[in-house]
LOVOBA-826836 format. One record per atom (N, C-alpha, C): residue in one letter; x, y, z. Coordinates in steps of 0.1 Angstrom, whole numbers, plus 5000, padded with zeros to 4 digits. Layout:
N
AXYZ
...
END
This chain:
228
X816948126599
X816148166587
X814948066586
X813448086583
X812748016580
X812248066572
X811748006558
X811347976547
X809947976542
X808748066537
X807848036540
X807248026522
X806447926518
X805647966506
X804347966511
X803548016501
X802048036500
X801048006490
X800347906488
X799547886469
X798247816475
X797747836467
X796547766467
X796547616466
X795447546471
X795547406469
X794847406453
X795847246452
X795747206436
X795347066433
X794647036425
X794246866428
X795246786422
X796046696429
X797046576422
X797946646418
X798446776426
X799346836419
X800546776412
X801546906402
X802546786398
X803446816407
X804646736406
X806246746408
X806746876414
X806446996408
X806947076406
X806147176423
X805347146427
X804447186434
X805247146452
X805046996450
X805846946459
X807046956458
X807546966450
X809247026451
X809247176456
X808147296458
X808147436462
X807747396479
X806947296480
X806547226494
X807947216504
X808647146498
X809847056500
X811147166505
X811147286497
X811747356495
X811647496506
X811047476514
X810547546525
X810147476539
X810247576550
X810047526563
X808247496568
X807747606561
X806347656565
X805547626550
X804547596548
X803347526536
X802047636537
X802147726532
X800347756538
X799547766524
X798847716527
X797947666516
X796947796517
X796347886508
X795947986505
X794547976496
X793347916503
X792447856499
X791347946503
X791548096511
X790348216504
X790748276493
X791548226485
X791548276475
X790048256462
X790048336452
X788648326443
X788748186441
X788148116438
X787747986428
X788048016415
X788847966407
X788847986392
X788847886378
X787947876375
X787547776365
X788547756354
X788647616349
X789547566340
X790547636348
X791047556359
X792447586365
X792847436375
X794047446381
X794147316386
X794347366397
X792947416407
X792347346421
X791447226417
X790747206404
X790047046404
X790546976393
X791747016388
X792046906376
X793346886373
X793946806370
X795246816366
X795346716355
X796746696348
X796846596338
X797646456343
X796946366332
X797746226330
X797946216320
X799146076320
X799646026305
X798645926305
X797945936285
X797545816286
X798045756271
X797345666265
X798145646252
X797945646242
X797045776240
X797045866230
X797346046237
X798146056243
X798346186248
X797846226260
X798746316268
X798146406277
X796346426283
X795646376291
X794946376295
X794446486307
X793146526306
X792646586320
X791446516327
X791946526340
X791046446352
X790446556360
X789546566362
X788646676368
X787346636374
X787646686394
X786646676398
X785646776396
X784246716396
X783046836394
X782646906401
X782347036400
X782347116408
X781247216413
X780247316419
X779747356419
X780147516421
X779747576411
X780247766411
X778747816410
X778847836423
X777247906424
X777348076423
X779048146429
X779148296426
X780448296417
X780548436415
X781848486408
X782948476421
X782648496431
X783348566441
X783748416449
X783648346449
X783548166457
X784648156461
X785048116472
X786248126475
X786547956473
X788447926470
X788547736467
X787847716477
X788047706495
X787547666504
X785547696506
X785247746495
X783947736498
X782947656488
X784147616478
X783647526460
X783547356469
X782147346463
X781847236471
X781647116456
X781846976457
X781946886447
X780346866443
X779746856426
X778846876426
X778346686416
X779146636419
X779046476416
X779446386425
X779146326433
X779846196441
X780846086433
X780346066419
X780745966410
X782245956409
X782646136408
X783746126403
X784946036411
X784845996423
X785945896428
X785945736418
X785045706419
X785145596409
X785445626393
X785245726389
X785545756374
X787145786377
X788145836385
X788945896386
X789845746388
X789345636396
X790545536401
X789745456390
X788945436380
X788845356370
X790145406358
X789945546356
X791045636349
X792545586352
X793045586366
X794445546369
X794745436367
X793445316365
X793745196362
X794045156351
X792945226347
X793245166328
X794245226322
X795545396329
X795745416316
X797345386327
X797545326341
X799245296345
X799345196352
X798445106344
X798244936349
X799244896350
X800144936331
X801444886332
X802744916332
X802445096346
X803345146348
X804245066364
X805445036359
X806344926364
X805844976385
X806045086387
X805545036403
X803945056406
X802845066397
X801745076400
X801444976412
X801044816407
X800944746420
X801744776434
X802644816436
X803044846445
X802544976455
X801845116448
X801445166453
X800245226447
X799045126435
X797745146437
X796745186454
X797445076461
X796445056470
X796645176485
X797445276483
X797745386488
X797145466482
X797045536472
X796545596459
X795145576461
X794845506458
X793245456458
X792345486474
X792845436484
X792945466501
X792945646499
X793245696494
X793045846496
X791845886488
X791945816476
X790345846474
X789345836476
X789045696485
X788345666495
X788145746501
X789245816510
X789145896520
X788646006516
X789346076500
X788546186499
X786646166493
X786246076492
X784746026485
X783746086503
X784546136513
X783846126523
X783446286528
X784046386516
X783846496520
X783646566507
X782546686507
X782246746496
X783146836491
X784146886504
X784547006501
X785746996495
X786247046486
X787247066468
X788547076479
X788547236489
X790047246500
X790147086509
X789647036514
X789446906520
X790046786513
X789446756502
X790046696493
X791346706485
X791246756482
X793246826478
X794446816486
X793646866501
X794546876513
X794746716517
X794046616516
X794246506515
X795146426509
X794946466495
X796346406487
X797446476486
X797446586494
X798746716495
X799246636506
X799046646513
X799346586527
X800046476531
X799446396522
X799946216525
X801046166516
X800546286504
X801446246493
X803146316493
X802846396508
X803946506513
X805146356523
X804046276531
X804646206536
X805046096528
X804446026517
X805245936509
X806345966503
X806746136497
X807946176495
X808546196505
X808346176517
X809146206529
X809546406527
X808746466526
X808746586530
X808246606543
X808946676553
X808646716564
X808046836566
X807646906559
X807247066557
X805947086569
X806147176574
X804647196579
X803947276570
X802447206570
X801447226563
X800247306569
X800647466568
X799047526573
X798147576563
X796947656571
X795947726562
X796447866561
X796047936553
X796048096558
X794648126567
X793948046569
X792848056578
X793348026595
X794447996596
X795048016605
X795548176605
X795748206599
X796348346602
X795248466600
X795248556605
X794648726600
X795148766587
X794048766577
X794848816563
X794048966564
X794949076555
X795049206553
X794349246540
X794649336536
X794449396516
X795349446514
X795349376502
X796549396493
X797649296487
X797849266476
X797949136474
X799149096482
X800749206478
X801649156481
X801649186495
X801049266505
X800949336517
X800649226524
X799649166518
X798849066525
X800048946524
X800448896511
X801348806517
X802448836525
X803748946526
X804248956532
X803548986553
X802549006551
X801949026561
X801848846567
X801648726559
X801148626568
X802648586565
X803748636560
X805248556567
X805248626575
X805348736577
X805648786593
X805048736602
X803648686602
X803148626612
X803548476612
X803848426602
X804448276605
X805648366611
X806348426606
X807948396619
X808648426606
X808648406595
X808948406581
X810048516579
X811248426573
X812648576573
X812648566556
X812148436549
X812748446534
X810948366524
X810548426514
X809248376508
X810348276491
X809748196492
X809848136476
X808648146470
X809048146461
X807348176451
X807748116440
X806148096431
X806948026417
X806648136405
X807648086397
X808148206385
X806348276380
X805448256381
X804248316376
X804048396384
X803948466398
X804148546401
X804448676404
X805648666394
X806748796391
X805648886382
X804748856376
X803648966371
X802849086385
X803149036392
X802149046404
X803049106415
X804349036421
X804749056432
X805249246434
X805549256439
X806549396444
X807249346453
X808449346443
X809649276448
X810549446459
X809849566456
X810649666463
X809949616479
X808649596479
X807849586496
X808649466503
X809349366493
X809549266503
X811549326510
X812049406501
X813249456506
X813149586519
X811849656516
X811249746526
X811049666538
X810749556539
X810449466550
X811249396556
X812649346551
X813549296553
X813849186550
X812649106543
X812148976538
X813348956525
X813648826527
X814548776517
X813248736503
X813148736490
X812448656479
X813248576469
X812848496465
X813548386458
X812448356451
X812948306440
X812248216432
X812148096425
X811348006425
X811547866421
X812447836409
X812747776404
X813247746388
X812747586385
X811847576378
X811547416372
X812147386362
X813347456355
X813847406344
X814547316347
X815147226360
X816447136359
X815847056362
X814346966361
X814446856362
X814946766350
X814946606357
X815546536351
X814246466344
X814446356335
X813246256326
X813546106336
X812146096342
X812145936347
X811245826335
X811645696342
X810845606333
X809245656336
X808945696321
X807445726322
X806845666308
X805445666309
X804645556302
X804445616289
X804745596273
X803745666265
X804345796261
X805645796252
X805945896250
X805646026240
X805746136239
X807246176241
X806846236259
X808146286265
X808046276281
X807446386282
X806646406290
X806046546298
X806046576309
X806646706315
X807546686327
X805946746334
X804746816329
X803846896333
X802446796336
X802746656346
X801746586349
X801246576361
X800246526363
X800446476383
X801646416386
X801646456399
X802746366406
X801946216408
X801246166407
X800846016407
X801345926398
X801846026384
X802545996374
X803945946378
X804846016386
X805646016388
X805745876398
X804945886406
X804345776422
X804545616411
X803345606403
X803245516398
X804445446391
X805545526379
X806245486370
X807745506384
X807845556392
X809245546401
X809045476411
X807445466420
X807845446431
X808445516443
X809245426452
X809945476467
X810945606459
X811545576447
X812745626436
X811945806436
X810845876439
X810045956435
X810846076436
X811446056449
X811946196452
X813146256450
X814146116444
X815346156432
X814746256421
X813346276423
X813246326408
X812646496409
X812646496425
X813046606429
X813946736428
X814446846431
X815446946431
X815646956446
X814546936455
X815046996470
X814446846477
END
């Protein structure tokens, strides 16, 4: 049996993302998808100590029709506004020093390319190996996509090799769960309700942050805080 999800890249995603990563054999990152504003391909949240915060790279939307992989960054600045942000607001979250200088090293890395899929895939990636996820990580630009939403996805597990899809609970508006039993395809669905509360900074807890949040206040400890 191999296991396939499919989502769009997300920037600093949270917990919950990497745990759908984690949770499968095959990763394909789904980045012809539209561009969609006030969404988290360029922003996600942090704790700070007056509440919930959003971090957001700038962006350029020149059509309606843009695909993530074609939304290009429309500020250079934001790397340094973004690791001044992590500093000031989890200086004195207990494993920051220990893994600022990893964290920061990706930003760097991403300060060197304009492009929004580039950048994400960066901190998807690395931040896959600091949890020790082994997942392989593709595009759907590897694959031939079709029309039709669910056609099309069941169409790129079959071309990965794909016997079972996980998806997360938002979805179920959208999927046709009869095409994937016509196909032979196993569907499953994620559940984020059973995580647990780690030491986090600034309460009351919010389980709906970046995973940097989690990096910073656990450390090596990150992936206890995992389901898969």
């Amino acid at each position: 049996m191999k296991k396939i999800a499919i989502l769009q890249s997300n920037y600093i995603p949270w917990k919950g993302y990497f745990d759908l990563i984690a949770s499968v054999d095959e990763f394909i990152i789904y980045d012809e998808m539209q561009y969609t504003k006030n969404d988290w391909r360029n922003r996600n949240k942090i704790k700070t100590p007056t509440g919930v915060s959003w971090i957001t790279i700038p962006v350029r939307v020149e059509k309606l029709s843009q695909t993530i992989n074609q939304t290009q960054i429309s500020n250079n600045n934001w790397v340094t506004k973004h690791i001044k942000t992590l500093q000031a607001n989890y200086a004195k979250a207990k494993y920051f020093k220990n893994h600022k200088d990893f964290v920061f090293d990706l930003y760097h890395q991403a300060s060197k390319t304009s492009s929004l899929s580039e950048i994400n895939f960066i901190f998807i990636e690395n931040i896959c190996n600091f949890l020790n996820i082994k997942t392989k990580l593709s595009f759907s630009t590897d694959y031939n996509l079709i029309e039709g939403k669910t056609e099309r996805l069941i169409d790129l597990i079959k071309q990965s090799k794909g016997t079972s899809y996980i998806s997360g609970p938002a979805a179920k508006s959208y999927i046709d769960e009869n095409l994937f039993n016509d196909n032979n395809l196993n569907l499953e669905w994620m559940d984020y309700s059973k995580y647990k509360e780690y030491n986090q900074l600034y309460p009351p807890f919010e389980h709906g942050v970046s995973i940097l949040d989690l990096i910073f206040n656990e450390g090596e400890n990150s992936s206890n805080f995992l389901t898969h």
